[in-house]
C-alpha positions as CSV (number, residue, x, y, z in Angstrom):
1,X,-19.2,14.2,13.4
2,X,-19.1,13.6,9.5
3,X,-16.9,11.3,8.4
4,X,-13.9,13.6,6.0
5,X,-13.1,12.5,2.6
6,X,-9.2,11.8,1.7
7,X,-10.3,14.5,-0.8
8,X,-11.3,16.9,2.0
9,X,-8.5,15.7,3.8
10,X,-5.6,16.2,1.3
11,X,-7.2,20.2,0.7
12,X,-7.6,20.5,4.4
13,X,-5.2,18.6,7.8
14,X,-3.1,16.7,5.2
15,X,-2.1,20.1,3.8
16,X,-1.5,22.6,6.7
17,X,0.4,19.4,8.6
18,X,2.6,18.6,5.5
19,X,3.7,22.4,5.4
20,X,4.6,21.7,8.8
21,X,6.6,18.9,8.5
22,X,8.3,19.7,5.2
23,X,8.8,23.3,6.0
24,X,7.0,24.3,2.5
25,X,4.8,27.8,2.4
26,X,4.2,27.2,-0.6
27,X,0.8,25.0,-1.1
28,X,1.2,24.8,-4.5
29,X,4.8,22.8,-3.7
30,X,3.6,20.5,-1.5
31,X,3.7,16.9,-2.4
32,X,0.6,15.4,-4.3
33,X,-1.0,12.7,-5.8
34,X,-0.6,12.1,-9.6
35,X,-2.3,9.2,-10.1
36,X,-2.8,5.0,-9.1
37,X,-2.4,2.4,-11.3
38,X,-3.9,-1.1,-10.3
39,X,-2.0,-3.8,-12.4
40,X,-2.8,-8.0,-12.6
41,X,-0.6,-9.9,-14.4
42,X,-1.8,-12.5,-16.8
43,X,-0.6,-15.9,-15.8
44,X,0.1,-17.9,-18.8
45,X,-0.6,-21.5,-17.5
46,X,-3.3,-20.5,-15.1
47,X,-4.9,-17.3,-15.9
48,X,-5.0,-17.2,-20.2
49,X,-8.6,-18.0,-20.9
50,X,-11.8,-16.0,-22.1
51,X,-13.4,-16.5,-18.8
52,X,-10.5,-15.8,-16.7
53,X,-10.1,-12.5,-18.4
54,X,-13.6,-11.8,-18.4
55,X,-13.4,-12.4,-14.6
56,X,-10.3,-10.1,-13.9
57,X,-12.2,-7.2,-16.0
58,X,-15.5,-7.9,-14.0
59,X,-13.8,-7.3,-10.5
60,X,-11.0,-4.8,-11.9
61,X,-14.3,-3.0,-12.9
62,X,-16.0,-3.7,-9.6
63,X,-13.3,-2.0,-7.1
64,X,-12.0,1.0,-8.9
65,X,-15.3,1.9,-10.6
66,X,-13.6,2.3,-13.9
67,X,-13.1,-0.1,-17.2
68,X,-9.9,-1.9,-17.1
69,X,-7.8,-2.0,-20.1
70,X,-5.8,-5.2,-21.4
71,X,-1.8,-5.0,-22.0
72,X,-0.2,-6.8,-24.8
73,X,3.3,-7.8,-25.5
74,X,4.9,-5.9,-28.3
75,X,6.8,-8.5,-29.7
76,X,7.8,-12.3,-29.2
77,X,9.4,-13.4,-26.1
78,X,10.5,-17.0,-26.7
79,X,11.6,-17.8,-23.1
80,X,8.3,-16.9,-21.4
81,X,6.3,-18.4,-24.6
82,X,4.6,-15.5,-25.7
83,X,4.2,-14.7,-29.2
84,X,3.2,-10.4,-30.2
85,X,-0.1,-9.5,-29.3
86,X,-0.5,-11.9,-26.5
87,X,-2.6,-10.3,-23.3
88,X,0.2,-10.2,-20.2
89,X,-1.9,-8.1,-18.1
90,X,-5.0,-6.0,-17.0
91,X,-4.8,-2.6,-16.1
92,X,-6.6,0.8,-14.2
93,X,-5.4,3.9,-13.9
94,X,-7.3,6.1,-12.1
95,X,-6.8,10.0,-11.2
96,X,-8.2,12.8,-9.3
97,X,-11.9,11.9,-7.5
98,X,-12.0,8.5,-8.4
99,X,-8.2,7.6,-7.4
100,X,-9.1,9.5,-3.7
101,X,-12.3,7.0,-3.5
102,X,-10.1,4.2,-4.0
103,X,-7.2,5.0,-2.1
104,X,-9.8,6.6,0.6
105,X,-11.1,2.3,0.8
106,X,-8.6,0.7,0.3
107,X,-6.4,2.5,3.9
108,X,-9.8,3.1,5.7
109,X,-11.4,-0.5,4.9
110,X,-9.4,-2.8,2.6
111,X,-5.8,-3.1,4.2
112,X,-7.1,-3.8,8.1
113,X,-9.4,-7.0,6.3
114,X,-5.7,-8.5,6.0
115,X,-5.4,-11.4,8.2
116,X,-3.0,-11.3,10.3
117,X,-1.8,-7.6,8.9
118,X,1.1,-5.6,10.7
119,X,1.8,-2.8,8.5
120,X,3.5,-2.1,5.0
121,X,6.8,-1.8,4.3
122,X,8.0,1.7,4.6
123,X,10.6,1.5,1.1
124,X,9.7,3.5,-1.7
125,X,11.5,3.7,-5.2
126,X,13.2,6.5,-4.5
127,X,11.2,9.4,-6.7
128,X,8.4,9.3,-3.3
129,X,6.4,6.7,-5.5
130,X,5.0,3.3,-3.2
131,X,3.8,-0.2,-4.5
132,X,1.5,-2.5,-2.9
133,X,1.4,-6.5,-3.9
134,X,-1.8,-7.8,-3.2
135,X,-2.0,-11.8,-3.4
136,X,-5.9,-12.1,-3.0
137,X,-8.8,-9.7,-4.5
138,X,-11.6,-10.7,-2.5
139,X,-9.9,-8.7,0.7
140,X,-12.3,-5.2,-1.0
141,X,-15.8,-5.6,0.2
142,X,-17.3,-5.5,-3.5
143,X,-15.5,-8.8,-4.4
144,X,-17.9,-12.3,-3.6
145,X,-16.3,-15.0,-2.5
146,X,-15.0,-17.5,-5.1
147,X,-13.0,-20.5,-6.1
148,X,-9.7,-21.1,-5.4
149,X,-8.6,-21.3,-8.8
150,X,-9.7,-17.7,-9.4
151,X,-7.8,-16.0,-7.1
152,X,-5.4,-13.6,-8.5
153,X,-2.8,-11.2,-6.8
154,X,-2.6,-7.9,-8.2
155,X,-0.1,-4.7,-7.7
156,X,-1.1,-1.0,-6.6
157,X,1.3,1.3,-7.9
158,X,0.6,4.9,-6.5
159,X,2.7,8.0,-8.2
160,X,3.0,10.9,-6.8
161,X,4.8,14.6,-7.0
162,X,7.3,14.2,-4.5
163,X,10.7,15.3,-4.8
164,X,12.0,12.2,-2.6
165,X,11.2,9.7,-0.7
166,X,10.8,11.6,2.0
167,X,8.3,13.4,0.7
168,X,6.7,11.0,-0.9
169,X,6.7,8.9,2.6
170,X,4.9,12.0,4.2
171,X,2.4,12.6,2.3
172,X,1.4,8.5,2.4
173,X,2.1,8.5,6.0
174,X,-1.0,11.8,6.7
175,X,-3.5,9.9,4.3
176,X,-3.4,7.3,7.1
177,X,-1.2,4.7,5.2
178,X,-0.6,1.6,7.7
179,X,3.0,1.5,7.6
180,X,5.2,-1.2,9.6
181,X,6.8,1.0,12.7
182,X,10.3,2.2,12.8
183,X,12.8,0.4,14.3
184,X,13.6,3.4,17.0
185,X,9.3,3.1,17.3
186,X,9.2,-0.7,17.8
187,X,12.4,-0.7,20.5
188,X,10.2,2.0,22.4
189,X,7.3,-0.1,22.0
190,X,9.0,-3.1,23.7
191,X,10.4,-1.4,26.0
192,X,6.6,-0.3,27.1
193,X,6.1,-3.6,26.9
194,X,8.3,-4.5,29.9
195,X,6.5,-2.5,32.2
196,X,5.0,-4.8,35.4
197,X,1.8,-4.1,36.8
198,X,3.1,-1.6,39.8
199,X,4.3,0.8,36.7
200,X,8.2,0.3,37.1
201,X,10.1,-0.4,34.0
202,X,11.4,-4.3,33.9
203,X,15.0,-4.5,33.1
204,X,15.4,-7.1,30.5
205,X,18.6,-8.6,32.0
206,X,16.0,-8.9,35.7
């Protein structure tokens, strides 16, 4: 069977089940994607060199397909010693076929290459809009390995149409997004967990 895009996906299961769940006819009200931004901030002391920046641009580039753009301060920020004009970060923001292809990766491919990964935390901001901090780039397949010293985190900000959180939660949670399980979820879990090998349930207190 043919693998299904997140594009086919979001026009086709993601759809009909999210008018199931949200109890909207309408298709034109359901939740959507509006767009993801993938953000690295510039590290004064470790990251503010040519080459640095040339790097962050050359595997921005290389796992959202599209050019990143550099952020300047607007004015001088004597505590963090920046002065106006200085870079402070590198930016993507990607929409429509190209955001699906990235997000389509990064839950099918990217996330499960976390060592040691359980799940992502299920808060949003309140508007049905999730982050993701990232603390290495070479976890997507089109980054080589490299030095220490050029490892950067980076932060994947994904905004949607949602109404709420809720919403917004739903939508993530049909695209396949590996959230951490509910509490109610993990208890059950654990108490599956307890089960001996004749089938009866083990009574923690036994």
């Amino acid at each position: 069977m043919a693998y299904a895009t997140l594009h086919d996906r979001l026009r086709g299961d993601i759809a009909k089940a999210l008018k199931k769940e949200l109890k909207i006819d309408n298709i034109h009200a359901l939740p959507r994607l509006s767009k993801v931004i993938v953000n690295v901030g510039i590290n004064k002391t470790k990251m503010d060199s040519k080459e640095m920046h040339e790097f962050i641009v050359d595997i921005l580039r290389r796992i959202t397909g599209q050019k990143p753009v550099f952020r300047a301060t607007r004015k001088a920020i004597s505590n963090f010693k920046t002065r106006e004009g200085s870079i402070v970060g590198v930016m993507v923001t990607l929409r429509g076929r190209q955001m699906e292809a990235f997000l389509d990766r990064l839950i099918s491919y990217v996330l499960p290459r976390i060592r040691d990964f359980r799940g992502l935390p299920t808060k949003l901001d309140g508007r049905g809009n999730y982050a993701i901090g990232l603390n290495d780039q070479t976890i997507f397949p089109e980054v080589p390995t490299t030095d220490a010293v050029k490892l950067f985190g980076m932060q994947i900000q994904i905004t949607t149409t949602a109404k709420n959180d809720e919403e917004g939660k739903a939508l993530l949670r049909l695209m396949g997004m590996p959230f951490l399980p509910s509490r109610k979820s993990a208890k059950s879990a654990s108490a599956l967990d307890q089960t001996d090998a004749s089938g009866d349930t083990v009574s923690p207190e036994a």
